[in-house]
C-alpha positions in Angstrom: 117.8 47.9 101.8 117.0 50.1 104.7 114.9 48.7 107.5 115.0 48.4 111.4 117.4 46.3 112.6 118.2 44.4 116.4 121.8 45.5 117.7 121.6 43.1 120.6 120.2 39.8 118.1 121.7 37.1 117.2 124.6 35.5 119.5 127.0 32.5 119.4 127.3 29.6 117.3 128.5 25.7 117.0 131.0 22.8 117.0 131.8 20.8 114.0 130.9 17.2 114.5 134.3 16.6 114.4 135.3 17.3 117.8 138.0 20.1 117.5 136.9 22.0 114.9 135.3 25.5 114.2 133.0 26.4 112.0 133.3 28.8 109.4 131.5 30.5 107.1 132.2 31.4 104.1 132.1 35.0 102.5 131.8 35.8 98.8 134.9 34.1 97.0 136.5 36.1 94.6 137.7 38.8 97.7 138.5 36.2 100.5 136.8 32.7 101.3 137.2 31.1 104.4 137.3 27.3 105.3 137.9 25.9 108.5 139.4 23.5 110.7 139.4 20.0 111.3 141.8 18.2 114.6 142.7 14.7 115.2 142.7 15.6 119.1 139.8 16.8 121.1 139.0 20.6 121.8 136.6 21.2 124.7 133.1 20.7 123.8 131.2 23.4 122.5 127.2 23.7 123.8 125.4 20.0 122.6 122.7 20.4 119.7 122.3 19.2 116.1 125.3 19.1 114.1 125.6 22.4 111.7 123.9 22.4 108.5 121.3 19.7 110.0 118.6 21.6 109.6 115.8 19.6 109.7 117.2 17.4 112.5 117.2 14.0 110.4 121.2 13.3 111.0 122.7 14.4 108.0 123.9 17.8 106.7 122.2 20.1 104.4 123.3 22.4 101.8 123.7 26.1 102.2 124.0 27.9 99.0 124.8 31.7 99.0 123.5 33.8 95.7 124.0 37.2 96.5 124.1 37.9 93.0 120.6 36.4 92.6 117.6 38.4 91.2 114.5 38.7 93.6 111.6 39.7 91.6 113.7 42.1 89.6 115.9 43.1 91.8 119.5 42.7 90.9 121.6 41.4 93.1 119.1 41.6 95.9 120.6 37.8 96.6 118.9 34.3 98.5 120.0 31.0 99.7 119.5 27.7 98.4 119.1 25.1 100.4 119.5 21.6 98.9 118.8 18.5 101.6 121.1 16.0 102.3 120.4 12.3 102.5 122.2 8.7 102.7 122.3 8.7 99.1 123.7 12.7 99.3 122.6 15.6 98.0 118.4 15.3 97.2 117.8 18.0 95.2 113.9 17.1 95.0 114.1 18.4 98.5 115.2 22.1 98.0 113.8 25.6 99.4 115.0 29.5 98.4 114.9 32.1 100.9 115.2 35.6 100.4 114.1 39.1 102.6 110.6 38.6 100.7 110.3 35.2 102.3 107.4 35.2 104.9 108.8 36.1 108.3 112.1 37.0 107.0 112.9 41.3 108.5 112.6 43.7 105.8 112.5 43.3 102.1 114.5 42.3 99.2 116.1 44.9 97.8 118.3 45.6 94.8 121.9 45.4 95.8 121.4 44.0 99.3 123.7 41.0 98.6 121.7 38.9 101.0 123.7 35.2 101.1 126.7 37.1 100.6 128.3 35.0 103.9 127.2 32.1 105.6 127.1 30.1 108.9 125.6 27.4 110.7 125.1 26.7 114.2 122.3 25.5 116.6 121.8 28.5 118.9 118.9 27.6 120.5 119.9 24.1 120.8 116.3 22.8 119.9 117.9 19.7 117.6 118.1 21.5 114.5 120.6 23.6 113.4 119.6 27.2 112.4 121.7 29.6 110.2 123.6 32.8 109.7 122.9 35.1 106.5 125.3 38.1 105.9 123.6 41.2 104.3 127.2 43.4 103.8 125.3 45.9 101.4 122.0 46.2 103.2 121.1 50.3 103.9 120.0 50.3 107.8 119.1 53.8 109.7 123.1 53.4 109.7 123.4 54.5 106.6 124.0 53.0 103.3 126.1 49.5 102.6 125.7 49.3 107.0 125.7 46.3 106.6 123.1 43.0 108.3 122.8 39.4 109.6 120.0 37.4 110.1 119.3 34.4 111.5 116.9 31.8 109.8 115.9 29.1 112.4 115.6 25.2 111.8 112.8 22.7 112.9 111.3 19.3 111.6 110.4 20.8 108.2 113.7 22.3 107.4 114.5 26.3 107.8 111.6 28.7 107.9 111.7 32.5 107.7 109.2 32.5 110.8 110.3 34.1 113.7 113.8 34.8 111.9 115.7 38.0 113.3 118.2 40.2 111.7 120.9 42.6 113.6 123.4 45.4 113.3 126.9 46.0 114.2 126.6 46.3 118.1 128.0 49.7 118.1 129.6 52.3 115.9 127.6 51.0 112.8 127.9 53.3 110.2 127.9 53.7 106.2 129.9 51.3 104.2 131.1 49.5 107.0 129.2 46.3 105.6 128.5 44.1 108.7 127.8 40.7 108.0 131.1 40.3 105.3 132.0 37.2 107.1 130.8 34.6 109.6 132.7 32.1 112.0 131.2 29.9 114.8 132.9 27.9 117.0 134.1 27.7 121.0 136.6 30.4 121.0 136.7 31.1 124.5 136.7 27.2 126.1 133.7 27.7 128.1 132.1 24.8 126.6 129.3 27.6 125.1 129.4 28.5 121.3 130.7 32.3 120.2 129.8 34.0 117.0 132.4 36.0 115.4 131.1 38.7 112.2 133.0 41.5 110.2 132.7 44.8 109.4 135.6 45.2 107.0 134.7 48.8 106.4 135.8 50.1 110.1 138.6 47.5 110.3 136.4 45.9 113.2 136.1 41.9 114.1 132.8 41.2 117.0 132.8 38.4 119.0 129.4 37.4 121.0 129.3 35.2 123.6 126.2 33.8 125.7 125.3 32.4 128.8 123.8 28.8 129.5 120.4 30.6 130.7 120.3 32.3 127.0 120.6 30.0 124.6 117.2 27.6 124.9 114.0 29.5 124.7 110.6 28.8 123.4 110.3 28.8 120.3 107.8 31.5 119.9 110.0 33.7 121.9 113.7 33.7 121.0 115.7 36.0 121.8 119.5 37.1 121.9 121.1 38.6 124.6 125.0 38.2 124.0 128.2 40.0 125.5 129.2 41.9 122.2 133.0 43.1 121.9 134.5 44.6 119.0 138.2 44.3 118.3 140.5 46.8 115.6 142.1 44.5 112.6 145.0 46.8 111.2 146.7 44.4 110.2 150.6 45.3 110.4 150.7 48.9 111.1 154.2 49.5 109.0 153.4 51.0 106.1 150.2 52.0 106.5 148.8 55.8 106.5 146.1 57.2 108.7 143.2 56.4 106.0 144.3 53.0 105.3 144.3 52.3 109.0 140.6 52.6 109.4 138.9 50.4 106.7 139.8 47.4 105.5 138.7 45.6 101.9 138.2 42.4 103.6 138.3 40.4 106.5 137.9 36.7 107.2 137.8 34.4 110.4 138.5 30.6 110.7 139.0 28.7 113.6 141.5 26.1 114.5 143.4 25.2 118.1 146.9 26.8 116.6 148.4 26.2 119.7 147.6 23.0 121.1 145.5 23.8 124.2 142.2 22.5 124.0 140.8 25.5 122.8 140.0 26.6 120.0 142.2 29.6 118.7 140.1 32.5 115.8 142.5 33.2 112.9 141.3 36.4 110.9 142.3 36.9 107.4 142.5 40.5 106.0 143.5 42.6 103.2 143.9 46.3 102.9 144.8 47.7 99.3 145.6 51.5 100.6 148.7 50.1 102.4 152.0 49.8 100.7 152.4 46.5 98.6 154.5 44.1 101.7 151.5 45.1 104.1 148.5 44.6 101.9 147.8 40.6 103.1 147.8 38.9 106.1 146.5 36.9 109.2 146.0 37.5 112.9 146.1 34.6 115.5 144.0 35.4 118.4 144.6 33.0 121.1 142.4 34.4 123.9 139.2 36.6 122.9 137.8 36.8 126.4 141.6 38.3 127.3 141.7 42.6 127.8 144.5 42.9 125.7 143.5 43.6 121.9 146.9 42.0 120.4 147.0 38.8 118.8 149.0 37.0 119.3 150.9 36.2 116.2 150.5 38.1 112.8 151.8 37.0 109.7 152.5 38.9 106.7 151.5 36.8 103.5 149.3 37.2 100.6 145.9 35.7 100.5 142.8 35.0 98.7 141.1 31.5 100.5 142.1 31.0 104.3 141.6 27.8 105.9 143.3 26.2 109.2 143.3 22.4 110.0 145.9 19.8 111.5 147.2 18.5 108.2 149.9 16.6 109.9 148.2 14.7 112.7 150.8 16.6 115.7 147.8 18.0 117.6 148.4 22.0 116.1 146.0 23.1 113.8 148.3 24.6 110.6 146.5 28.1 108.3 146.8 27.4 104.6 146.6 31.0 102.8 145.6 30.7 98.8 147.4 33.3 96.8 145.3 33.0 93.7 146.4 36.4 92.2 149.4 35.1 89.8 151.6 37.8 90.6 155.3 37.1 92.8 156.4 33.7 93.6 155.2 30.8 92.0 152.6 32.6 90.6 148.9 30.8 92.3 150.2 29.2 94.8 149.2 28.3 98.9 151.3 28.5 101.8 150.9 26.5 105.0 151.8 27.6 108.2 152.5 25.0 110.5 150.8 25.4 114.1 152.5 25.0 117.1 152.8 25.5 121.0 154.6 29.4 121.0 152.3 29.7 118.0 155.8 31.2 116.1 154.8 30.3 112.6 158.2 31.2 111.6 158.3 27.9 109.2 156.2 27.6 106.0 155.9 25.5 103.3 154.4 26.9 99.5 152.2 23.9 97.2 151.4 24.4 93.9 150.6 23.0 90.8 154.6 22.0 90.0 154.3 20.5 93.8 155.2 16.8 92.8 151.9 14.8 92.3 149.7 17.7 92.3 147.7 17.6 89.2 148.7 19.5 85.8 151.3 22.8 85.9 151.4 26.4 86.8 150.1 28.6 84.5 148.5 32.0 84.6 145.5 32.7 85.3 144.8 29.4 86.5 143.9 31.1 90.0 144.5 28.2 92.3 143.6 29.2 96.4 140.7 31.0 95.3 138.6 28.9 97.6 139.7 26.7 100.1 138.1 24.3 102.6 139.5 21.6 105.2 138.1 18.2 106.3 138.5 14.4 106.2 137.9 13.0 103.0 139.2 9.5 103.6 138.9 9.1 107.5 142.5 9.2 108.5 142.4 11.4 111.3 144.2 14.1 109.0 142.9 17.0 108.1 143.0 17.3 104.0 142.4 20.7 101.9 140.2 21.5 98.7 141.4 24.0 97.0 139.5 25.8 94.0 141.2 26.7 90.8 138.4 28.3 88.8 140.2 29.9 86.2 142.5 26.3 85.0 142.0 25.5 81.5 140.1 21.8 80.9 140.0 19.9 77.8 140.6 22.7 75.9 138.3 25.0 77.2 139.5 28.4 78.8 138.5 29.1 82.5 136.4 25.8 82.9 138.3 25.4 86.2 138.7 22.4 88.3 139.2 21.4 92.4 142.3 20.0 93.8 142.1 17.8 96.5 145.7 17.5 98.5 145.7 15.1 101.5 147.2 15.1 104.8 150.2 13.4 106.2 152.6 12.9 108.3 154.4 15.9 106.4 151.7 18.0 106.1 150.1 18.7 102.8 151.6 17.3 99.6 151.1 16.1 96.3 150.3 12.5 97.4 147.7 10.8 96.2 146.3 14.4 95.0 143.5 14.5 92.9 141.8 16.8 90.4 137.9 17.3 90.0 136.1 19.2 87.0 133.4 18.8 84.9 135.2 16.5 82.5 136.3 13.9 85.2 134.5 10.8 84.6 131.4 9.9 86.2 130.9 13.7 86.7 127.7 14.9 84.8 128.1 18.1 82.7 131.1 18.6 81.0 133.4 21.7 81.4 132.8 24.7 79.4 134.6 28.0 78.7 134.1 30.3 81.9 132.0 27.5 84.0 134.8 28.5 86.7 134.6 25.2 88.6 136.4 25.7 91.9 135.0 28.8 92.6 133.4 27.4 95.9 134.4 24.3 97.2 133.6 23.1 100.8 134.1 19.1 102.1 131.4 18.6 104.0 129.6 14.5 105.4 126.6 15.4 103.8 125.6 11.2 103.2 126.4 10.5 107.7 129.2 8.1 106.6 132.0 9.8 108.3 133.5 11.2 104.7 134.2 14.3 104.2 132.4 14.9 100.6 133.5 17.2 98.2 131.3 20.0 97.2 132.2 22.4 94.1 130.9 25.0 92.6 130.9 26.3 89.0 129.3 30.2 89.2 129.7 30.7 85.4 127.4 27.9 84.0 124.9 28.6 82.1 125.4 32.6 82.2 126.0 32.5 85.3 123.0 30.6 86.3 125.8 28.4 88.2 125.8 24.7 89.2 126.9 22.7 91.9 128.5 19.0 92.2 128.6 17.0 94.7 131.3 13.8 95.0 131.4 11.3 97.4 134.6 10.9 99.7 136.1 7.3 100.8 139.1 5.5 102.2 140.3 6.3 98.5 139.3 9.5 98.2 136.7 11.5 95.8 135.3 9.6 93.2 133.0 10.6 90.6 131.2 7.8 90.7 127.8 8.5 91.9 128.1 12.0 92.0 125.4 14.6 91.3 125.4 17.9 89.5 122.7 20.4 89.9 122.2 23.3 88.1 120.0 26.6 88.9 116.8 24.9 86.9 117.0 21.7 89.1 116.8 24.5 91.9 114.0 26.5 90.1 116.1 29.9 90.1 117.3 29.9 86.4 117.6 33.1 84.3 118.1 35.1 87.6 121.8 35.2 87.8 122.5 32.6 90.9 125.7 32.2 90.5 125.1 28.8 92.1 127.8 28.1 93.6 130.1 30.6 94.7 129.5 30.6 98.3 128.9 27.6 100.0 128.2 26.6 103.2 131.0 24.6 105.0 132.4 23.8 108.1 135.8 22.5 107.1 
């Protein structure tokens, strides 16, 4: 879609209720999906306001539901949000909204191909008590030139988001064509001034932004917002061994989390990327950025390992936040698999650890195509002070039926992740509603996000390929015991009213964990 666009819009971002954690958005999940952190210590404050995802300031989190691949009108692929409230009880899907461009009050118009939903974030940037939120647009056309790339900002009040007074933005500088601003999202404190930063994409230049703000820009009137942040763009190589000129410059995808790596109080912005034009060793990998506000443009580790779903949270209760990479793709060790790198003070990530499905205790066996770390998503399920890990295995075969897919839940310890007390979630588990189907693809978002206020981290999966691929979404309860499907809810794109258009419900979800 081509329309005018703000290059100074849209700043800086929010804390997760849980004290030391970052919060991430999440981009479409079959290229790379982030999740994001969750800390047993304390990481400086970020700026106070409603929690992220509370949008209509009642106390609990709300659903965010990316369908780029949703049909506006009949415009494929021109993409919305859902928006599903939450409640005591959970998820209250009789209170629900879709936005798209054609929303009133929303910049520009739908358009086919846009991908609008394709990433999401939350924060509360004007600090107003409800928590506004972050919609990429990678594909939008902008006087940049095709695929340029957009995000807008959709703002929260009493009634839950609106499209009024919403804003929308370009890469600060040096947009261009097919640089697709707005791949990913991250929000969080990454600079320890006790203010929240923004961090966005542009895979297609190889560029991370990070804006930061000032305490006299981020409360305004409501009927005159505005953005003013300190933009600064960063290169993302990746490792430069084995890469060419060409491959140098674009990347296929990049990713931020956040999560205090190093144990200072501050939280530390891991970026996940991939580059296919590179030889095979060099394709995958992960920058730690300690410092953003710091002249140098090195990170400060970078570590060399294939990856699908990136996630960072202190599995092991010693203060460091630890990276889990997915490897979903089958191919070299172990086939699917996930690494976790252990945080620590020098931030050497030398050590690693690999869990899989012949991990003892974790659920059912390795087998191809299975696909396990296609999504991935870190919070406190059972309120130990640990951080545990969802991890989405879309493609696993359940009761019988091919790529029905399921969610693994492995919890923290004192040795990190494990097999302990795992447990697997599909549409087949009892107390779950639906059953599992060939190509639901259950897994293929999953974020563990308190939407009930209880302290629990719940789990939240989606399965894209429901319904040809009208998608679904369930929601399970966490507790001192874990998940349970007792109680849970599924919803599906007619409970939502946005059947027959191709939703996808479910692939990108809104988390901060």
């Amino acid at each position: 879609m081509r329309s005018s666009v703000f290059s100074r819009a849209l700043a800086a971002a929010a804390v997760t209720a849980m004290g030391a954690a970052g919060t991430t958005g999440v981009a479409h999940a079959s290229v790379v999906s982030a999740g994001t952190t969750v800390r047993a210590t304390t990481v400086k404050a970020a700026a106070t306001g409603a929690k992220p995802y509370d949008f209509n300031g009642d106390g609990y989190a709300d659903l965010a539901l990316g369908d780029p691949y949703g049909k506006v009108g009949s415009l494929t692929s021109a993409g919305f949000v859902t928006i599903v409230y939450g409640s005591k009880s959970g998820a209250n899907t009789a209170k629900k909204q879709v936005i798209s461009q054609n929303t009133s009050g929303v910049p520009g118009a739908a358009e086919k191909t846009d991908h609008f939903g394709y990433s999401l974030a939350s924060l509360d940037y004007d600090r107003d008590g409800y928590a506004d939120l972050l919609v990429g647009t990678p594909d939008e056309d902008t006087t940049s030139g095709t695929n340029a790339g957009s995000e807008t900002i959709l703002w929260g009040s009493k009634s839950g988001l609106t499209g009024t007074g919403s804003q929308t933005m370009a890469e600060p500088s040096n947009a261009g064509a097919n640089h697709r601003f707005g791949f990913s999202v991250a929000t969080g404190d990454f600079d320890g001034d006790g203010l929240t930063d923004w961090v966005d994409t542009s895979p297609g230049d190889a560029y991370f932004w990070t804006f930061t703000t000032s305490s006299q820009n981020l409360r305004a009137a409501a009927a005159a917002r505005t953005f003013r942040p300190a933009a600064k763009g960063r290169p993302v190589r990746g490792s430069q061994k084995g890469i060419n000129a060409a491959a140098a410059t674009t990347l296929d995808a990049l990713v931020p989390v956040g999560g205090d790596v190093n144990g200072d109080g501050r939280l530390d912005l891991i970026v996940g990327w991939r580059n296919s034009k590179a030889e095979a060793k060099y394709q995958y990998g992960f920058d730690v950025w300690t410092d953003i506000s710091a002249v140098s443009q090195d990170p400060a580790k970078e570590v060399l390992t294939k990856l699908d779903g990136l996630a960072a949270g202190d599995f092991n209760g010693d203060g460091y936040a630890d990276v889990a990479a997915g490897a979903a793709d089958d191919s070299g060790r172990a086939h699917s698999h996930l690494v976790v790198f252990p945080g620590g003070a020098d931030v050497a990530m030398d050590a690693s650890y690999l869990v899989n499905q012949e991990t003892a205790g974790v659920p059912g066996a390795t087998a191809l195509g299975d696909k396990f770390g296609t999504s991935l998503s870190a919070g406190d399920v059972n309120k130990d002070g640990k951080a545990d890990l969802a991890v989405g295995v879309p493609g696993r075969t359940v009761s019988g039926a091919a790529r029905a897919g399921e969610a693994i839940v492995l919890y923290g310890g004192a040795d990190g992740l494990t097999g302990t007390g795992s447990q697997a979630v599909s549409q087949s588990t009892s107390g779950v509603p639906g059953s599992a189907e060939t190509d639901d693809a259950f897994g293929t978002g999953v974020s563990l996000l308190d939407i009930t206020g209880d302290g629990y981290a719940d789990l939240i999966a989606g399965a894209s390929g429901e319904n040809s691929l009208d998608g679904c979404v369930s929601v399970l309860k966490g507790g001192t015991s874990g998940v349970t499907g007792t109680g849970s809810v599924t919803f599906g794109a007619g409970t939502v009213g946005v059947s027959g258009k191709g939703a996808q419900l479910g692939r990108v979800i809104g988390r901060i964990g």
